[in-house]
Backbone bond lengths (Angstrom), bond angles and torsions (degrees), N, CA, C in turn:
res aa  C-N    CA-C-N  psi(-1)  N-CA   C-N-CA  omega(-1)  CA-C   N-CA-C  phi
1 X - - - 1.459 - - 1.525 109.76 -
2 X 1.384 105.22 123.68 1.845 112.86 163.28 0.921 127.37 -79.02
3 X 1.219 164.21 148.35 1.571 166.95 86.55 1.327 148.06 -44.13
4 X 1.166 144.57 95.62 1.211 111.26 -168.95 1.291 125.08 28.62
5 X 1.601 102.35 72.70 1.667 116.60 162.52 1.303 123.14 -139.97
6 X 1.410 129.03 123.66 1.233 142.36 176.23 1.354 108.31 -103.70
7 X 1.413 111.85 142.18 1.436 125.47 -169.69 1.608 101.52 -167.23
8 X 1.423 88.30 128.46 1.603 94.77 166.00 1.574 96.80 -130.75
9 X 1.755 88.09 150.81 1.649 88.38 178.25 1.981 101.46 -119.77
10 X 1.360 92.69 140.56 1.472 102.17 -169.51 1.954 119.27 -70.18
11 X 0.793 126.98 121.44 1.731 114.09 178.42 1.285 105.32 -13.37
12 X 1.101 127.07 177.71 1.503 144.27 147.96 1.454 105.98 40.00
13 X 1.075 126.04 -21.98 2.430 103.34 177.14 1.050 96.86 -77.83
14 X 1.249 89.71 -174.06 1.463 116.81 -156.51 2.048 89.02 -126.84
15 X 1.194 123.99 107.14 1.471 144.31 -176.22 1.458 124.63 -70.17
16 X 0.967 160.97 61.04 1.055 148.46 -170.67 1.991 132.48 -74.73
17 X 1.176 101.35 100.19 1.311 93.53 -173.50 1.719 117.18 -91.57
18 X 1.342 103.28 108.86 1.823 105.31 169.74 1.178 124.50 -78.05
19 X 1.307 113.44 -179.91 1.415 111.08 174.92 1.607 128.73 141.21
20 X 1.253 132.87 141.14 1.527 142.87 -164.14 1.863 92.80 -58.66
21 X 1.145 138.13 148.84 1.185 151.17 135.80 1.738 112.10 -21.63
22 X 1.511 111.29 123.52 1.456 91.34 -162.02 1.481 144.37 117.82
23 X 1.715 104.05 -46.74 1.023 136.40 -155.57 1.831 112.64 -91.76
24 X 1.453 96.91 3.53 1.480 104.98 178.04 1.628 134.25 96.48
25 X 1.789 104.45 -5.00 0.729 102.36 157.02 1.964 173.11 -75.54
26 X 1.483 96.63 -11.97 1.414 112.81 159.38 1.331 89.87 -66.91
27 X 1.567 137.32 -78.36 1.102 161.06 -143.59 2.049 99.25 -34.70
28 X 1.536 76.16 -33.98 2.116 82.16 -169.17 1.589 96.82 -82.98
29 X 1.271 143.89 -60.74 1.426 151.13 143.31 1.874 94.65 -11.12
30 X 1.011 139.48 -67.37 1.389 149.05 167.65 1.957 90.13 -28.38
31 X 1.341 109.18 -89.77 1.722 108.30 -168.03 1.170 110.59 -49.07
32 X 1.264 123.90 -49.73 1.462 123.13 -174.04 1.877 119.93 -53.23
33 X 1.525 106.67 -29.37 1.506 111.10 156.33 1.149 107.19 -62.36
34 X 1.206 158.36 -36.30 1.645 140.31 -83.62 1.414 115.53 -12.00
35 X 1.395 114.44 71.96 1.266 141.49 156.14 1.479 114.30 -77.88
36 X 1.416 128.49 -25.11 1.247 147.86 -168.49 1.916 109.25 -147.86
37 X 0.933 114.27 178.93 1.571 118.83 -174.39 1.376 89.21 -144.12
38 X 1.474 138.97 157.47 1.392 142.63 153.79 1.401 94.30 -86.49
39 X 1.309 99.54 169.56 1.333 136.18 -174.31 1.814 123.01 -88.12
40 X 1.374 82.47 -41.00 1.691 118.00 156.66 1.085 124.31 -163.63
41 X 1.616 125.16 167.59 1.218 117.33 -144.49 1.611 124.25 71.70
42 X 1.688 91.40 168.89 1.810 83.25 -173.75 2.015 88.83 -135.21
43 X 1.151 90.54 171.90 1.432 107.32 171.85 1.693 108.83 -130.14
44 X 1.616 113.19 120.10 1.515 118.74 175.03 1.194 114.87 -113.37
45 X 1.572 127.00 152.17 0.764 119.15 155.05 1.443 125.10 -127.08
46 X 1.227 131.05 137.42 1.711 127.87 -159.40 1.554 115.79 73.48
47 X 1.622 108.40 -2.98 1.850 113.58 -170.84 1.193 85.19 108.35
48 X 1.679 154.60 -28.36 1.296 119.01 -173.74 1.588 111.70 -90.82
49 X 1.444 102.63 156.54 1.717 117.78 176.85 1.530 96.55 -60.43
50 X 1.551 106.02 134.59 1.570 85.58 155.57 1.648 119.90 -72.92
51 X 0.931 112.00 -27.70 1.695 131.29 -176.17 1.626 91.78 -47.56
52 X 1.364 113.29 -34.10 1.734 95.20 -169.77 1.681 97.61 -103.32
53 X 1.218 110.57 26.02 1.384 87.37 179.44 1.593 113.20 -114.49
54 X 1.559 135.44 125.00 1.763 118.57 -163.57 1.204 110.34 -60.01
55 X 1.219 121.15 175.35 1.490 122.05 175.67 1.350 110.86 -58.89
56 X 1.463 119.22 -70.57 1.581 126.02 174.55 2.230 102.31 -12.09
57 X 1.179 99.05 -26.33 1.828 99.97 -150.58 1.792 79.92 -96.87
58 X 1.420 102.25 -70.31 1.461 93.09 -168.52 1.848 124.79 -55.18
59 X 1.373 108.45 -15.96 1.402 107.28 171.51 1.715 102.95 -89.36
60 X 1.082 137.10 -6.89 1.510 127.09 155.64 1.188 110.24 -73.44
61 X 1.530 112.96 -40.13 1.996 105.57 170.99 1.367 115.78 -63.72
62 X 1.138 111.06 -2.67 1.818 89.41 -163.59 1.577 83.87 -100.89
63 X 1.050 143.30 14.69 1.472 145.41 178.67 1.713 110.08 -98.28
64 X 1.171 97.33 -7.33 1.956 124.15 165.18 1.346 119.78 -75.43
65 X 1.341 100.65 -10.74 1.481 105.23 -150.39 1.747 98.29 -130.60
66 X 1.315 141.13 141.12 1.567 151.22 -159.91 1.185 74.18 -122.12
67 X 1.660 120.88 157.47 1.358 131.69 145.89 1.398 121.26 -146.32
68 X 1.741 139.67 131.02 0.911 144.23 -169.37 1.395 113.19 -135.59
69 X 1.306 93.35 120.95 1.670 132.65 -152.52 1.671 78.43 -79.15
70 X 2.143 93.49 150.85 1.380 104.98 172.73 1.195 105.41 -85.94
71 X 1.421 137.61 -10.49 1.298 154.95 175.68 1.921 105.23 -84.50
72 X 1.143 108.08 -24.63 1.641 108.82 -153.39 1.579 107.53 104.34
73 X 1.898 99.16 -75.32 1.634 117.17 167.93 2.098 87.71 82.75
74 X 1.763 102.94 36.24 1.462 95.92 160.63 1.747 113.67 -71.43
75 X 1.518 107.68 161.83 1.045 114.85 -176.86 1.382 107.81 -83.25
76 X 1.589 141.64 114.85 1.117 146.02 -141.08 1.718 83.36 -79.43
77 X 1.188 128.08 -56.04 1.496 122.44 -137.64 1.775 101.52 -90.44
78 X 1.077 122.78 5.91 1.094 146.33 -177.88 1.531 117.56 -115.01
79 X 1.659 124.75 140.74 1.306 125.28 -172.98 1.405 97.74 -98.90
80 X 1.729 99.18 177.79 1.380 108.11 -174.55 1.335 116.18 -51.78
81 X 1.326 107.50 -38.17 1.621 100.41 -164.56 1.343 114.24 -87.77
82 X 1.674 120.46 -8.47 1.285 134.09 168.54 1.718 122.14 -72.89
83 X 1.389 94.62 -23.73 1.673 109.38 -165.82 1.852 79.39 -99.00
84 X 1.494 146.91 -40.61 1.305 123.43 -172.30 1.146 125.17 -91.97
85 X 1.450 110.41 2.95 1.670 134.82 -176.17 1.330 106.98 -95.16
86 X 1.992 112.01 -18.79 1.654 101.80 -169.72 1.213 127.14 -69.64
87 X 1.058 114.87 -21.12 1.534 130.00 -175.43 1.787 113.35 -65.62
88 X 1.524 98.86 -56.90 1.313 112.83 164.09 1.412 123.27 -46.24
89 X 1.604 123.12 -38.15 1.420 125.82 -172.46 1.313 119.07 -88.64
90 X 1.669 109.48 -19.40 1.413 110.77 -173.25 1.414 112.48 -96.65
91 X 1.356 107.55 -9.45 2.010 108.01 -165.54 1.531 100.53 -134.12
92 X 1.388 121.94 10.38 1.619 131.42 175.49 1.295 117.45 -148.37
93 X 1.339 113.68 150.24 1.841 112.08 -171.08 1.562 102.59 -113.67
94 X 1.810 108.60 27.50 1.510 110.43 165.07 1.323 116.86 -46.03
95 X 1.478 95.46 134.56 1.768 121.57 165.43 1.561 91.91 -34.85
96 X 1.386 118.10 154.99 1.641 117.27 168.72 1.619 109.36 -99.94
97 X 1.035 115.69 3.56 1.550 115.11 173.29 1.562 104.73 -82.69
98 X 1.316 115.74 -45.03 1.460 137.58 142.40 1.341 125.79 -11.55
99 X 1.202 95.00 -72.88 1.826 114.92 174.72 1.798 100.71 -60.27
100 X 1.669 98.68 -58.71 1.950 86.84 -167.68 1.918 106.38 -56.88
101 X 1.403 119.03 -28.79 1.669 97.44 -176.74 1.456 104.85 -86.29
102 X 1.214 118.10 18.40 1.635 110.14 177.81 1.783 84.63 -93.35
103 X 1.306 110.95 -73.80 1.368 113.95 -167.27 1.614 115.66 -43.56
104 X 1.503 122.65 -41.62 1.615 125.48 171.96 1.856 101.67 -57.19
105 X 1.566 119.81 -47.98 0.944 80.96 174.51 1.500 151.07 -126.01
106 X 1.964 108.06 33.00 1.174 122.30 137.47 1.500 115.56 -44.36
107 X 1.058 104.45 -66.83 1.782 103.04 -177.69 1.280 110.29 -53.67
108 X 1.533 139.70 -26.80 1.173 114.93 168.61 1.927 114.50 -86.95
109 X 1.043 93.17 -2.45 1.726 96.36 167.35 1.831 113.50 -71.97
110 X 1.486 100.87 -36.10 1.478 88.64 167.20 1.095 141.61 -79.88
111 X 1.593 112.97 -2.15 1.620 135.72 -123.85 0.822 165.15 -1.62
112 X 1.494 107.22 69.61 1.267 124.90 173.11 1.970 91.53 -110.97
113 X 1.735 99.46 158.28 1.018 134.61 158.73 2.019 125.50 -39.62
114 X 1.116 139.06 148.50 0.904 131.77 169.01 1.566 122.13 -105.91
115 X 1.620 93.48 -42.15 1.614 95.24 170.30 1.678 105.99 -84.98
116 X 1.327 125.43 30.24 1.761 117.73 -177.52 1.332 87.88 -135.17
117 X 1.124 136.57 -17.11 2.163 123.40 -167.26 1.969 98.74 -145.66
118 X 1.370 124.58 8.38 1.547 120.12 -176.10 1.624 81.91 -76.29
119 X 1.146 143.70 -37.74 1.949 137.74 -147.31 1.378 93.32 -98.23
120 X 1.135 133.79 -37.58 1.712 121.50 -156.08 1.644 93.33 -86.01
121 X 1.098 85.36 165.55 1.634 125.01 -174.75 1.600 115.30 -90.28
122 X 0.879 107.66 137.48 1.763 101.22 167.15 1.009 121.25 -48.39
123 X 0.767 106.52 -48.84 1.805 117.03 171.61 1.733 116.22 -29.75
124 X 1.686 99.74 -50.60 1.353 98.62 -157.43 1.615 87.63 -107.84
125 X 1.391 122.65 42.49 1.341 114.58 149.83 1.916 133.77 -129.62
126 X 1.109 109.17 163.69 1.545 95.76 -169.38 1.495 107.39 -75.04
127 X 1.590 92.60 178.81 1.333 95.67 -179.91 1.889 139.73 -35.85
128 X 2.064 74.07 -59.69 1.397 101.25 169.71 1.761 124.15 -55.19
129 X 1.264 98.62 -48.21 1.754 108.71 169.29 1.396 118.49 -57.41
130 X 1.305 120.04 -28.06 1.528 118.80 -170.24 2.142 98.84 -99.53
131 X 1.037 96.99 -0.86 1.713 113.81 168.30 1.515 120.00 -79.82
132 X 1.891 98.50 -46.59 1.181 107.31 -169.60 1.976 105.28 -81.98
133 X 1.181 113.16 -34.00 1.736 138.82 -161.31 2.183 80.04 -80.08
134 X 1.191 111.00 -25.38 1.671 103.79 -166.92 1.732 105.88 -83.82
135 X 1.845 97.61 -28.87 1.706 100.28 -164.45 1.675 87.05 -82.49
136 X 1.731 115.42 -48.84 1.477 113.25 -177.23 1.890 108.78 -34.82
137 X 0.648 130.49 -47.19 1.435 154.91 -147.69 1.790 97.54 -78.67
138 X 1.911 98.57 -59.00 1.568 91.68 171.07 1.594 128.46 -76.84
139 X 1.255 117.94 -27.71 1.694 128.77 137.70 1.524 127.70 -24.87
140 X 1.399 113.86 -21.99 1.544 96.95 -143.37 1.848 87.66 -95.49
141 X 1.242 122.52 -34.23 1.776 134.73 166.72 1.737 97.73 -59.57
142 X 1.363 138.99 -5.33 1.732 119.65 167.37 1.449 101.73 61.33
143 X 1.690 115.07 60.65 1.427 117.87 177.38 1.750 116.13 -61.40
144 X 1.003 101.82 -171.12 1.964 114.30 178.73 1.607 96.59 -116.92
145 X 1.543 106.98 -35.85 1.378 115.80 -143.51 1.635 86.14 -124.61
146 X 1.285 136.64 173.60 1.512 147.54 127.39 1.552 116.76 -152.18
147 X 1.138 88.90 121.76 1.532 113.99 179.93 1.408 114.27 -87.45
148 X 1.677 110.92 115.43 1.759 119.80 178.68 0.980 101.70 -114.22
149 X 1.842 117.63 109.46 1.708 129.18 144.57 1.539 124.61 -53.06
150 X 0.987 125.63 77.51 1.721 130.03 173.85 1.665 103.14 46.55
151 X 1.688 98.07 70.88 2.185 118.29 -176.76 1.168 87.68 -37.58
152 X 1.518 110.72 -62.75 1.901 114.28 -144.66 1.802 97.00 -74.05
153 X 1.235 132.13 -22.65 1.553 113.67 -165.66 1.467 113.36 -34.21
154 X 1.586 133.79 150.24 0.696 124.68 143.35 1.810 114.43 106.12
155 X 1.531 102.77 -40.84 1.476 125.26 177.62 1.653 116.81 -85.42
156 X 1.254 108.46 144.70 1.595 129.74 176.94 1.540 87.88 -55.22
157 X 1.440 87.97 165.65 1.963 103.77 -174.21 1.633 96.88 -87.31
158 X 1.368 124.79 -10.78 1.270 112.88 155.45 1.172 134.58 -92.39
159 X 1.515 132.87 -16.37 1.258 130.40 163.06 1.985 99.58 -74.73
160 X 1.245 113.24 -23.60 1.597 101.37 -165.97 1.388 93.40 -78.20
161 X 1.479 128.66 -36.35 1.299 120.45 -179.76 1.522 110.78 -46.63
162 X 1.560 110.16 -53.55 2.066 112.82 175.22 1.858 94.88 -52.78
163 X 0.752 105.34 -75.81 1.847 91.93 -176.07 0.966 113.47 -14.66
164 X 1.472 118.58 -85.14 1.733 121.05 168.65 1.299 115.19 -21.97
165 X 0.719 109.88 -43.89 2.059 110.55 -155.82 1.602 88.08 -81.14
166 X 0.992 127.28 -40.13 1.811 131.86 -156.86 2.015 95.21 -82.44
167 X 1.399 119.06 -35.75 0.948 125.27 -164.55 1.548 105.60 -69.86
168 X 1.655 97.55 -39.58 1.811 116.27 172.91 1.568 120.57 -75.82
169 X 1.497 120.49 -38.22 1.135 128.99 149.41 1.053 110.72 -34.07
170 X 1.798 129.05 -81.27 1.221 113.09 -179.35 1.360 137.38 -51.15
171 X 1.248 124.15 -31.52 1.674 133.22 164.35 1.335 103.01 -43.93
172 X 1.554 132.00 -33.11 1.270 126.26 -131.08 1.811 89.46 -107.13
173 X 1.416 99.67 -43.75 1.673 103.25 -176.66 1.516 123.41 -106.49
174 X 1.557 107.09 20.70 2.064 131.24 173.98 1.390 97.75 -134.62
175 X 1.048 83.01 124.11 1.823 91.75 159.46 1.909 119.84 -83.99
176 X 1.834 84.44 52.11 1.927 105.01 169.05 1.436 117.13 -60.82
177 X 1.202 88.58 130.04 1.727 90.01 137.48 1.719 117.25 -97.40
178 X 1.324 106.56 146.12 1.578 105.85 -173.17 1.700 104.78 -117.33
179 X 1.474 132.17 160.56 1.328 129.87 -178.35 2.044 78.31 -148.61
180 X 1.604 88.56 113.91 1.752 81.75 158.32 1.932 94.95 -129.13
181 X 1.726 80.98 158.39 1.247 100.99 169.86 1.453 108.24 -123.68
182 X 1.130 115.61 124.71 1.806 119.22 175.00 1.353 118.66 -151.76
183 X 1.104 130.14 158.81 1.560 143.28 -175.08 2.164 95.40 -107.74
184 X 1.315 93.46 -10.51 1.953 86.95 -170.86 2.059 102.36 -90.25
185 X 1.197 102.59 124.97 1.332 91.49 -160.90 1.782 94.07 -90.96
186 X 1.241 118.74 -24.11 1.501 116.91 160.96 1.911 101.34 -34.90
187 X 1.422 109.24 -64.95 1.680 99.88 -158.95 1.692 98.34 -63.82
188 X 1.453 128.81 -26.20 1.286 128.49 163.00 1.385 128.00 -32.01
189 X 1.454 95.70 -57.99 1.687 106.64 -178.49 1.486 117.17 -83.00
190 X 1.582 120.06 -14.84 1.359 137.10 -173.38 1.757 92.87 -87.90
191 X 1.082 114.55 -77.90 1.659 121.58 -169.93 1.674 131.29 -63.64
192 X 1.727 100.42 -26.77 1.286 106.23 -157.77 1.801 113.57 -76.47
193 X 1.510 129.49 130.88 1.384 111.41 148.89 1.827 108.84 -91.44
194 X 1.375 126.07 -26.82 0.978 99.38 -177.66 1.620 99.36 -126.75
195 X 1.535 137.98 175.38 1.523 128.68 -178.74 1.861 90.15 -126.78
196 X 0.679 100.53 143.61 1.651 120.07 163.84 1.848 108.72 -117.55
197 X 1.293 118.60 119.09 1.495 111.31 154.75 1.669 123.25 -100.11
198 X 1.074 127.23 138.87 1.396 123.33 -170.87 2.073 92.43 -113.16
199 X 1.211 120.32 141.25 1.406 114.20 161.58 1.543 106.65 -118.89
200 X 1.068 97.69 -174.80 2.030 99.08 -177.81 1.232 99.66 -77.92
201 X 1.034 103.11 135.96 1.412 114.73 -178.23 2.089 104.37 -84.04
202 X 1.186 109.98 -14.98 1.748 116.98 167.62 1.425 97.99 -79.70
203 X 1.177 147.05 -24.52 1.755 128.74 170.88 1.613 106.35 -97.34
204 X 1.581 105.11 14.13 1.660 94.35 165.60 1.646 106.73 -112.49
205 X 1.715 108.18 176.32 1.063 91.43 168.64 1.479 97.45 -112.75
206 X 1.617 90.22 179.08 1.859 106.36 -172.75 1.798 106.45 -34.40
207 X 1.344 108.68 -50.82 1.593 102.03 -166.55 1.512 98.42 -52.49
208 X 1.140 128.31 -69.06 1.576 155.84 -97.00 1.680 81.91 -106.06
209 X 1.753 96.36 105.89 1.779 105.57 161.33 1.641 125.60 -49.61
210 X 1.277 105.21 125.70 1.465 115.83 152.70 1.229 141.84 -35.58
211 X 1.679 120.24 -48.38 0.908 102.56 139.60 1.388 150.91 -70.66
212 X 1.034 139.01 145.05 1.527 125.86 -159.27 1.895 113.34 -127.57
213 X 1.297 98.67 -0.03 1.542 101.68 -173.20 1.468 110.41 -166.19
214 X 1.428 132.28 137.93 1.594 119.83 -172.45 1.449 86.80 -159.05
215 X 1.146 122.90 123.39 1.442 139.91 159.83 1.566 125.13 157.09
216 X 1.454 131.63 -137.52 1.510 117.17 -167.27 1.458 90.50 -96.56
217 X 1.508 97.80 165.96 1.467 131.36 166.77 1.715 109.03 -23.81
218 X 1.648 95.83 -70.97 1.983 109.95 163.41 0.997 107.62 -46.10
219 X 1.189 148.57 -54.95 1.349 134.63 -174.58 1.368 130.14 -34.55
220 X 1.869 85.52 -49.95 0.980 98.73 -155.52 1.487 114.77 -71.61
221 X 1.371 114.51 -39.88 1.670 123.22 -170.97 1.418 81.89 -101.92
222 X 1.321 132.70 30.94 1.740 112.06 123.07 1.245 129.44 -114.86
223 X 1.690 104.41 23.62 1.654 123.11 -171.09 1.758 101.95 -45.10
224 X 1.281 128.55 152.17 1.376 117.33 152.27 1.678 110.40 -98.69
225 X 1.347 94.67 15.09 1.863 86.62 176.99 1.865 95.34 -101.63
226 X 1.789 106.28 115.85 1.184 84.42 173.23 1.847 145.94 -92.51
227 X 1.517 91.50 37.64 1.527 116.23 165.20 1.710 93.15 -74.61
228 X 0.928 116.42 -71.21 1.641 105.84 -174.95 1.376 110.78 -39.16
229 X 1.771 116.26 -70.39 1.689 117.42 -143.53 1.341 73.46 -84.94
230 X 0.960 158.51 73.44 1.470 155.54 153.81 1.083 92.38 -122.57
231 X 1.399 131.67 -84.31 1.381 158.71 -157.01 2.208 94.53 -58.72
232 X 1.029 92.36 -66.11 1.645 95.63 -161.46 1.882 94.26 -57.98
233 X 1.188 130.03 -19.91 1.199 126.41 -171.78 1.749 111.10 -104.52
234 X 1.081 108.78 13.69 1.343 112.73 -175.35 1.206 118.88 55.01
235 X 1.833 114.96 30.13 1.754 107.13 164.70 1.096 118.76 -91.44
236 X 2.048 122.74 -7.81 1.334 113.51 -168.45 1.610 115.96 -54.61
237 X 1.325 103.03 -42.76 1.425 103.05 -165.80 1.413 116.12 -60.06
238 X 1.356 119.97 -30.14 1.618 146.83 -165.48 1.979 91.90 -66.02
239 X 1.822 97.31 -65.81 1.588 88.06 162.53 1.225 157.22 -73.76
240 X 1.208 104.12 3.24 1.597 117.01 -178.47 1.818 96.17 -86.52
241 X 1.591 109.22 -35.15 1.595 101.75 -178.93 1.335 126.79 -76.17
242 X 1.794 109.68 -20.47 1.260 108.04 149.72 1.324 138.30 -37.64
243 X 1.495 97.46 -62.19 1.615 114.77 -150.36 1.859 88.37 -80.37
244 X 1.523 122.18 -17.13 1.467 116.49 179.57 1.555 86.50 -77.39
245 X 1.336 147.77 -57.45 1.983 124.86 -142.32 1.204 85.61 -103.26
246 X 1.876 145.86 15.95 0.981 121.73 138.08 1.694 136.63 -61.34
């Protein structure tokens, strides 16, 4: 759930949105597709409403936009090189000789191989691989924007470390803008130029903004509000179980 929240995201950083489970964040990644509509309020992008823009317009924008699933969200029945080629086949009438050196070399931007992982299946890859084959995939359309659902979920602190690094890589060689959402405060301090915290907007009251914190990584775990250095240090959870068997 949102509330009274304003957010602009700047060209080119790299965004980080925190926050308790709950707290609205997929949900904002949700509007920013127009995957969702608010209720009130508007969502723009470039200064335009999406509300004024027809569908025909907003499904050419969303081709602006990379997205990487906390799942991956590969297409099971489809191979690697079928699931990083789809994008290309459904919204472009590229030559397919075309299409295969786009896809060889997204996939070697993540690094993996093309002639060693284009044949296998999702199925027959790890976690981490079906992470890396998911970002190749949002790469392969030359976004403005890329949107990360919680990269590291799920992955060893050494494959999440390659996440990180690939997420910064890409900043480093696209002129992206990035929006991550994560609970790993490592990819926080690794990825972030700016932090956003969102809290529940049900433990606030009506006045009292949603957002609750906006600036660097340092900032943040030197917040004196201890909703932040709580949260960024992994004590929130520690206190919420208190204050419940109290």
């Amino acid at each position: 759930m949102l509330r009274d929240v304003t957010l602009d995201v700047r060209r080119g950083e790299t965004l980080v949105i925190i926050g308790e489970s709950g707290c609205g964040k997929s949900v904002t990644l949700k509007l920013l597709m127009n995957l969702m509509k608010p209720d009130q309020g508007q969502v723009t992008w470039d200064g335009r409403p999406l509300t004024s823009l027809n569908d025909r317009v907003v499904t050419r924008e969303r081709l602006r936009f990379g997205y990487l699933f906390q799942s991956a969200a590969l297409f099971d029945s489809m191979n690697v090189f079928e699931n990083v080629a789809f994008g290309l086949r459904q919204n472009t009438r590229m030559p397919e000789d075309q299409v295969r050196n786009i896809v060889r070399d997204r996939l070697k931007d993540v690094g993996l191989r093309a002639d060693v992982v284009a044949e296998k299946m999702p199925a027959q890859l790890s976690g981490g691989m079906r992470k890396r084959v998911g970002l190749a995939r949002a790469l392969a359309m030359d976004p403005e924007v890329i949107l990360y659902d919680e990269p590291t979920t799920g992955l060893d602190p050494i494959m999440s470390d390659v996440i990180n690094e690939l997420i910064l890589q890409t900043r480093e060689r696209r002129p992206v803008t990035s929006i991550v959402i994560t609970h790993d405060m490592v990819t926080v301090q690794k990825v972030a130029t700016r932090i956003v915290m969102f809290y529940p907007a049900a433990r606030l009251r009506p006045d009292q903004p949603q957002i609750i914190f906006e600036g660097t990584a340092d900032e943040a775990f030197d917040s004196e509000d201890s909703r932040v250095s709580q949260f960024v240090r992994g004590e929130a959870g520690e206190r919420m179980q208190e204050l419940a068997a109290a």
